[in-house]
C-alpha positions in Angstrom: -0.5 -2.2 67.9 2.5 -2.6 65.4 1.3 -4.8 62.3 4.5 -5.9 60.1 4.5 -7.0 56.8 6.7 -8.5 54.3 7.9 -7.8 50.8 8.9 -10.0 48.7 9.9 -9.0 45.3 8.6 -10.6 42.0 12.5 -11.0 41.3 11.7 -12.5 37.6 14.1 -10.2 35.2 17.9 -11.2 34.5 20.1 -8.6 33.1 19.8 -4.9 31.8 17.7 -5.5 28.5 14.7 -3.3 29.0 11.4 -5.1 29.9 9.0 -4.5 26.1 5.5 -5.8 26.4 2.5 -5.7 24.2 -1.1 -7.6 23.7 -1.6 -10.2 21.3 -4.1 -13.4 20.6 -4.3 -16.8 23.1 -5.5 -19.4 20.7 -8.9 -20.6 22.6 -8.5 -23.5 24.6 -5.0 -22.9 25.6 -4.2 -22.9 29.7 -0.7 -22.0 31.1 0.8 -19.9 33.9 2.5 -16.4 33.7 5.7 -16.6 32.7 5.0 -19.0 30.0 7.1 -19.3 26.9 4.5 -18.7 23.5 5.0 -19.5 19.9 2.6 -18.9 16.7 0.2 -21.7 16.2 0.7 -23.9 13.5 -3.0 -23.2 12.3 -3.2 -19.3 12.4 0.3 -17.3 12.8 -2.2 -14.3 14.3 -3.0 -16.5 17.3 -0.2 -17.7 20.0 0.1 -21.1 21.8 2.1 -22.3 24.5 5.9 -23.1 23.4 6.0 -26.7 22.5 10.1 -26.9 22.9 11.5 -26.6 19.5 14.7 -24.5 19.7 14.3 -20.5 18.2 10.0 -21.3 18.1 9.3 -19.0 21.1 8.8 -15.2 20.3 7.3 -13.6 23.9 6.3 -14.7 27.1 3.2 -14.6 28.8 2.7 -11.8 31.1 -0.7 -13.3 33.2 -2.2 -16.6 33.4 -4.2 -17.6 30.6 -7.0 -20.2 31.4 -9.0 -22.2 28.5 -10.5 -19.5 27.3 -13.8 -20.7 24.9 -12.8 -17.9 22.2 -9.1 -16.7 21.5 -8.1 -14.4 24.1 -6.3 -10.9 23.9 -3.9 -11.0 26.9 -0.3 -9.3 28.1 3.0 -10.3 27.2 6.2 -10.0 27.5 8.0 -8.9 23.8 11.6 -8.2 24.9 13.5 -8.7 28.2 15.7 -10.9 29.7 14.3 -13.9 32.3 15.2 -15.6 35.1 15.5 -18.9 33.9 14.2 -20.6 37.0 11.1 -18.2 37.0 10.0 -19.5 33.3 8.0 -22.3 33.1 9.2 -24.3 30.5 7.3 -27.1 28.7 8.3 -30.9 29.9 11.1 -32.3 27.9 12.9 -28.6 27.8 15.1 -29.7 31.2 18.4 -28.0 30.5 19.5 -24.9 30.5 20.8 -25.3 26.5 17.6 -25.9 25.5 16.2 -23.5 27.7 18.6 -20.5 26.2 17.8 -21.6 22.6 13.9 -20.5 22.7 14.2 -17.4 21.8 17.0 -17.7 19.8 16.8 -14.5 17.4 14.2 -12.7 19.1 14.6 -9.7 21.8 13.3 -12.0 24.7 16.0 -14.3 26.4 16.9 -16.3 29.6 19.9 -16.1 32.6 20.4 -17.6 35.1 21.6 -14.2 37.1 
């Protein structure tokens, strides 16, 4: 018996920038999917929150799910690296791609389309 599988690649990096990760601080209570743009909490810059869409805000990218953790969380992400813009998941409100390429304005992470 022959058993065939398939591979499908996690095709989510754009570009030649190499891929920098690193661990950091969930603020407890946050929830979001990998591949989710973070920003420093307006409460305590040690701990990150999901990106809430301001332009230049977001400095790395979440490299697992985080999900409501009761206490903040130390999880993977993504420091530096370019992303497939349509692999991101981007907060509501942040719906074109000028917006989109303006969250990481001035940091080593950014977004393409190819």
């Amino acid at each position: 018996m022959t058993t065939t599988e398939t591979y499908t690649p996690d095709d989510f990096l754009a570009g030649d920038q190499p891929l920098r990760t690193a661990r950091g601080y969930v603020a407890a209570g946050q929830s979001f999917p990998r591949l989710t743009p973070l920003m420093r909490s307006a409460t305590d810059a040690a701990l990150l929150v999901a990106w809430d869409g301001t332009a230049g805000k977001a400095i790395a990218m979440s490299a697992r799910p985080v999900d409501a953790p009761a206490t903040d969380q130390l999880t993977a992400l993504y420091i530096g690296g370019c992303f497939r813009i349509n692999h991101v998941n981007w907060p509501a409100g942040v719906d074109t791609d000028a917006k989109k390429r303006a969250a990481f304005l001035g940091t080593p992470v950014s977004v393409d389309d190819e």
